[in-house]
C-alpha positions in Angstrom: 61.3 -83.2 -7.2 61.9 -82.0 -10.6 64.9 -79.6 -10.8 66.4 -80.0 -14.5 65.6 -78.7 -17.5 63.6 -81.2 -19.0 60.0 -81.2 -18.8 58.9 -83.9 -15.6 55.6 -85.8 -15.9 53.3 -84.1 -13.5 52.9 -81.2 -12.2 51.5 -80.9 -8.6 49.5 -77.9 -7.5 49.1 -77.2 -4.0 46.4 -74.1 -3.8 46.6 -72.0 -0.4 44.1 -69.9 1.0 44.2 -69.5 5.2 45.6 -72.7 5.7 48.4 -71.7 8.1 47.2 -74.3 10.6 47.7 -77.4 7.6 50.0 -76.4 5.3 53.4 -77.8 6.6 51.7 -81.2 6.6 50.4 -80.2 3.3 53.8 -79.8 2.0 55.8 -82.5 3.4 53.4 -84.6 2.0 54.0 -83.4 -1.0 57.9 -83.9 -0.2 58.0 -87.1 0.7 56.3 -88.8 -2.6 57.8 -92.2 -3.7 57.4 -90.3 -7.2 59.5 -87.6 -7.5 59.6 -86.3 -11.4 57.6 -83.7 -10.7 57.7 -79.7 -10.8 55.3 -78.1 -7.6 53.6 -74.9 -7.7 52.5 -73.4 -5.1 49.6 -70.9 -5.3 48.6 -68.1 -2.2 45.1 -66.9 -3.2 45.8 -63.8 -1.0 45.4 -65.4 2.6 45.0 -63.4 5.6 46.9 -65.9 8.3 50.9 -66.5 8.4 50.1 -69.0 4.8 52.7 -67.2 3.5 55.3 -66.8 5.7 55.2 -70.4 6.5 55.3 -71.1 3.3 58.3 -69.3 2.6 60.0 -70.7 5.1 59.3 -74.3 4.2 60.8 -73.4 1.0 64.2 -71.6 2.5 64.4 -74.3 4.7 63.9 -77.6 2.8 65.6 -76.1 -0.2 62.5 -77.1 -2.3 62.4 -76.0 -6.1 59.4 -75.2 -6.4 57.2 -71.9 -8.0 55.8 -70.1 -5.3 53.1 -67.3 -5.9 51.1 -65.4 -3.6 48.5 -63.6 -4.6 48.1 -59.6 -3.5 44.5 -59.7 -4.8 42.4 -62.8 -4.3 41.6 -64.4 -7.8 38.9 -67.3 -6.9 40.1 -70.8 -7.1 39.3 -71.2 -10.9 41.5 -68.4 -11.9 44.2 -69.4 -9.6 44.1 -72.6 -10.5 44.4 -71.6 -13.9 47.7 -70.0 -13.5 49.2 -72.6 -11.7 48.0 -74.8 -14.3 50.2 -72.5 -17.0 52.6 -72.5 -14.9 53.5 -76.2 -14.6 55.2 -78.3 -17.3 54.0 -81.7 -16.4 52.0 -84.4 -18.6 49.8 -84.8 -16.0 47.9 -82.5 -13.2 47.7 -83.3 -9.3 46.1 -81.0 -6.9 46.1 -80.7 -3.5 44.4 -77.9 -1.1 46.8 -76.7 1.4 44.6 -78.6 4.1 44.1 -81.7 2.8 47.6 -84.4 2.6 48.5 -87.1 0.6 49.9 -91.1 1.4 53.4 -91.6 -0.1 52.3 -93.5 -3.2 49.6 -90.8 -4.1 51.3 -90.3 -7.3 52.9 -93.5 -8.5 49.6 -95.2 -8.3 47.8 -92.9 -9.9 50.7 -92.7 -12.4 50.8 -96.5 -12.9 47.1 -96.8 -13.7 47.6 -94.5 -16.6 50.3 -96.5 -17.9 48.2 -99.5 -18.3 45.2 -97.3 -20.0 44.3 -95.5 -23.3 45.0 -92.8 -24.2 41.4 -91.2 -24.2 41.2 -92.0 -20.5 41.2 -87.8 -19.2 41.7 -88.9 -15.8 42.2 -91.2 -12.9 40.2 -91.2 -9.2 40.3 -93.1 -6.0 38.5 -92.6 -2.6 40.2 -90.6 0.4 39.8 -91.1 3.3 38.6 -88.3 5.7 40.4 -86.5 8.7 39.0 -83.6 11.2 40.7 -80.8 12.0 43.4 -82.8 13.8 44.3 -85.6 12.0 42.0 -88.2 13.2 40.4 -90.6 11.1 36.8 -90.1 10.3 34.5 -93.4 10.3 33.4 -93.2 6.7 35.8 -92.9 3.3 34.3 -89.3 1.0 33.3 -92.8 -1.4 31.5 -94.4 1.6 29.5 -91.2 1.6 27.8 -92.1 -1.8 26.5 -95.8 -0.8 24.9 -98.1 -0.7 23.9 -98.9 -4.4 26.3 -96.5 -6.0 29.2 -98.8 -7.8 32.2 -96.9 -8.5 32.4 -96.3 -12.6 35.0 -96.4 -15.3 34.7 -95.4 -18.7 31.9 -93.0 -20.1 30.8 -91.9 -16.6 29.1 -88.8 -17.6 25.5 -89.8 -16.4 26.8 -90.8 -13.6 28.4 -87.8 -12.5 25.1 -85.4 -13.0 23.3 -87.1 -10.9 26.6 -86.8 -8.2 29.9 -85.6 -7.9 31.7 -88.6 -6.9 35.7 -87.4 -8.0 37.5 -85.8 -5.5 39.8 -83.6 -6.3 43.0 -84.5 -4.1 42.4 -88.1 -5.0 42.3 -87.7 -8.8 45.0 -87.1 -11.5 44.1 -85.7 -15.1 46.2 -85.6 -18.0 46.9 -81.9 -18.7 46.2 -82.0 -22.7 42.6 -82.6 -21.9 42.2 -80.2 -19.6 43.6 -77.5 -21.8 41.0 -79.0 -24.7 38.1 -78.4 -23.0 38.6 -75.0 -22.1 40.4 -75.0 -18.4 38.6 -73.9 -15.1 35.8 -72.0 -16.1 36.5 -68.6 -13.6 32.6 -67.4 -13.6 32.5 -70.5 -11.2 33.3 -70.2 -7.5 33.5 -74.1 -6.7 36.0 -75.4 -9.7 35.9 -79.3 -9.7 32.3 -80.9 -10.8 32.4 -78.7 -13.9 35.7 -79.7 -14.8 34.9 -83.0 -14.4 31.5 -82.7 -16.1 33.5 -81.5 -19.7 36.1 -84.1 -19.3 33.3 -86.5 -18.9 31.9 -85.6 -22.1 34.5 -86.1 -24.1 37.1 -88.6 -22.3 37.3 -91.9 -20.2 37.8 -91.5 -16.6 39.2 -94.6 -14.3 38.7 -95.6 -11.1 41.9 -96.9 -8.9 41.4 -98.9 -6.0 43.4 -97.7 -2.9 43.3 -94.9 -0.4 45.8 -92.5 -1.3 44.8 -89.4 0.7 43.2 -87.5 3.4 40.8 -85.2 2.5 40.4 -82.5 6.0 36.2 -81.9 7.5 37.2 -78.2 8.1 34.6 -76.0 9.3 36.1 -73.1 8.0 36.8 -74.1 4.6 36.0 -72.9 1.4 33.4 -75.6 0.3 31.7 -76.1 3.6 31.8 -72.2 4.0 30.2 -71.6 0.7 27.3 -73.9 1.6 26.8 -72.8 5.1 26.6 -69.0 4.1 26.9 -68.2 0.4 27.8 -65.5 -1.3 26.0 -64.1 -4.3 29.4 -65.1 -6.2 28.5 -68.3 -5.2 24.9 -68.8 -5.6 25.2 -67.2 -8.9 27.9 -69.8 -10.1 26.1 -72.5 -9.1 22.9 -71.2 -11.8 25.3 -70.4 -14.0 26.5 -74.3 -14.1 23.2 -75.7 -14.7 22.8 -73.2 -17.3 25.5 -74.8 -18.8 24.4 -78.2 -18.8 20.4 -78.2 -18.8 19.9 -76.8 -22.7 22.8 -79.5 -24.0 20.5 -82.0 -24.4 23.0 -84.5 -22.8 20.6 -84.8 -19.5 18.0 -87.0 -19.3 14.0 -85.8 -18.5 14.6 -86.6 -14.9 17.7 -85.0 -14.9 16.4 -81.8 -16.6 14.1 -81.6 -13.9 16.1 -81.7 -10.8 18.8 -79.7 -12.1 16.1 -76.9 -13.2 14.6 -77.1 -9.7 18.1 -76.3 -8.5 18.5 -73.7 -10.6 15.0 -72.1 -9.5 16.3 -72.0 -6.3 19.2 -70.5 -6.5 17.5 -67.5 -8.8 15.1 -67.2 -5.7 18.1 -66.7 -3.5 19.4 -63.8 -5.9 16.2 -62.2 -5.5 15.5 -62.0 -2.1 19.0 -61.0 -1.2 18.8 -57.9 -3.7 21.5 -59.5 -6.2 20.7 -57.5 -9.6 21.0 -60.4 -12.0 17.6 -61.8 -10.0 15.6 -61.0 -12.9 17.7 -62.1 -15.7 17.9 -65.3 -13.9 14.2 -65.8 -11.9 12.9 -65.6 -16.3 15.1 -68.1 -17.1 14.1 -70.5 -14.9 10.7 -69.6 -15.4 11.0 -70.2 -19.0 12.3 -73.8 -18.5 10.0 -75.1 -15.6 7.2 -73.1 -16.7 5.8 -72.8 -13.3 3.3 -70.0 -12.8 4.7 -69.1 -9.1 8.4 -68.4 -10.8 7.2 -66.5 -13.7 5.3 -64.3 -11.1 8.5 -63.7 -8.8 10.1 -62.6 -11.9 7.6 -60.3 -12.9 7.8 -59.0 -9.6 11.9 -58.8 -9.6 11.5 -57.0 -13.6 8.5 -54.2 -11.8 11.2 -53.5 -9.1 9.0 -54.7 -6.4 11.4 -55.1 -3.4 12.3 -58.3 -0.7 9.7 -57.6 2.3 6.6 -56.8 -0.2 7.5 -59.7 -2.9 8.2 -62.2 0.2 4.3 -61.8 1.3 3.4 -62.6 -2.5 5.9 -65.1 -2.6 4.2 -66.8 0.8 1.2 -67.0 -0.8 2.5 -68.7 -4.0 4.3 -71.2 -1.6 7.2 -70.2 -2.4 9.4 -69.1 0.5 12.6 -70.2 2.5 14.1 -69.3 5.5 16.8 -67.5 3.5 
């Protein structure tokens, strides 16, 4: 790793949050990289397990140089992500969640792919292959997941990726100029990655490497699977607030408008019947864009105050319910 003075060419992040159980391996991955011109940072977003005192340790104990902060307060992943991102010094950007692990060559590959591209190519992405929470191999790659018919693209991949995130984000290296351009991680967001990929998308190249250069960890108490399973308002409202970005900027096809403003009707839905106070705000939104006579009248309802157990009878009639 990186110790002098001069700026390396990458900077790795490795983001922590209650990853006691992985982050050792996390690390040594890390450590044992064929490519070693790099500076690490190392972010705690405020875990509650021994992250940090294992982390610590690793550090006295390996004599790594490394940054190492751990957060009192936790930020979100977009914010920390952020800081780590100011705090590196590297050309290029590699992250890694304290769970997940990376093969030896993670890096140099990635690194020799850019070498052979232009410049306006943002950033590079392979498959990873998938472990559970011991380190087996699962049967199917995270790229497997998106077949058949989806071919892997290069170039201008921005249609593809609305209709589907298909970049990882511990197999994928971007070149930290572009990042900074478009704006960073945006830290209304609770889930950082597709947007970021969505505005480097639409205004750079991106690259697909063949290989397997990591393991991404099926955790069932991760952040990602977590926010899906039960999520939080932050969460819910993050994910309306991305396809508010996206639907009105007329880069989205008709079909494409449509899905994502069906999405974006659920999720105000959501809001409302769990009492969030932007319901309203967000339920005429989406009833301005689908112009469907069931949302506008779930908004009215949200603006008059009318509250869950009353509205959820109207909204049973309009055919409009879910389980939650």
């Amino acid at each position: 790793m990186n110790s002098a003075q001069a700026a390396p060419l990458v900077s790795v992040i490795a983001l922590c949050f209650n990853h006691a159980r992985f982050v050792l391996e996390c690390l040594e991955s890390i450590r044992a990289q064929t490519f070693q011109d790099f500076d690490l940072v190392i972010m705690d977003d405020c875990s509650s397990d021994d992250s940090v005192a294992i982390i610590t340790d690793w550090i006295a104990r390996t004599g790594t140089q490394c940054t190492f902060v751990a957060h009192k307060v936790n930020a979100g992943v977009c914010q920390t992500q952020n800081e780590a991102i100011a705090l590196g010094r590297g050309e290029f950007l590699c992250v890694i969640a304290a769970d997940d692990r990376w093969r030896p060559d993670r890096i140099e590959s990635h690194l020799k792919a850019f070498a052979a591209l232009p410049p306006d190519v943002a950033l590079v992405y392979s498959d990873t292959a998938q472990i559970d929470e011991h380190g087996n191999a699962l049967p199917e790659t995270f790229l497997e997941g998106q077949r058949p018919g989806f071919k892997l693209p290069s170039g201008r991949v921005f249609e593809e990726l609305i209709n589907r995130n298909f970049v990882h984000p511990v197999s994928s290296t971007m070149r930290r100029d572009a990042v900074s351009k478009v704006g960073g991680y945006d830290t209304r967001l609770t889930i950082e990655d597709y947007d970021m990929w969505l505005r480097l998308a639409n205004e750079y190249q991106f690259a697909y490497v063949e290989g397997i250069y990591s393991d991404y960890r099926i955790v069932s108490t991760s952040l990602t699977r977590t926010l899906w399973v039960a999520p939080s308002a932050r969460f819910v409202y993050g994910q309306f607030l991305l396809r508010e970005k996206w639907i009105p900027s007329g880069l989205l096809n008709a079909r494409q408008r449509r899905i994502w403003s069906d999405h974006q009707s659920e999720f105000a839905y959501w809001l409302y019947f769990h009492g969030d106070p932007r319901a309203t705000r967000c339920l005429w939104t989406a009833a301005l864009r689908t112009r469907r006579p069931r949302i506008f009248a779930l908004a009215a309802l949200s603006a008059l105050g009318v509250r869950r157990q009353r509205a959820k009878r109207v909204a049973a009639a309009l055919g409009f319910v879910r389980d939650n």
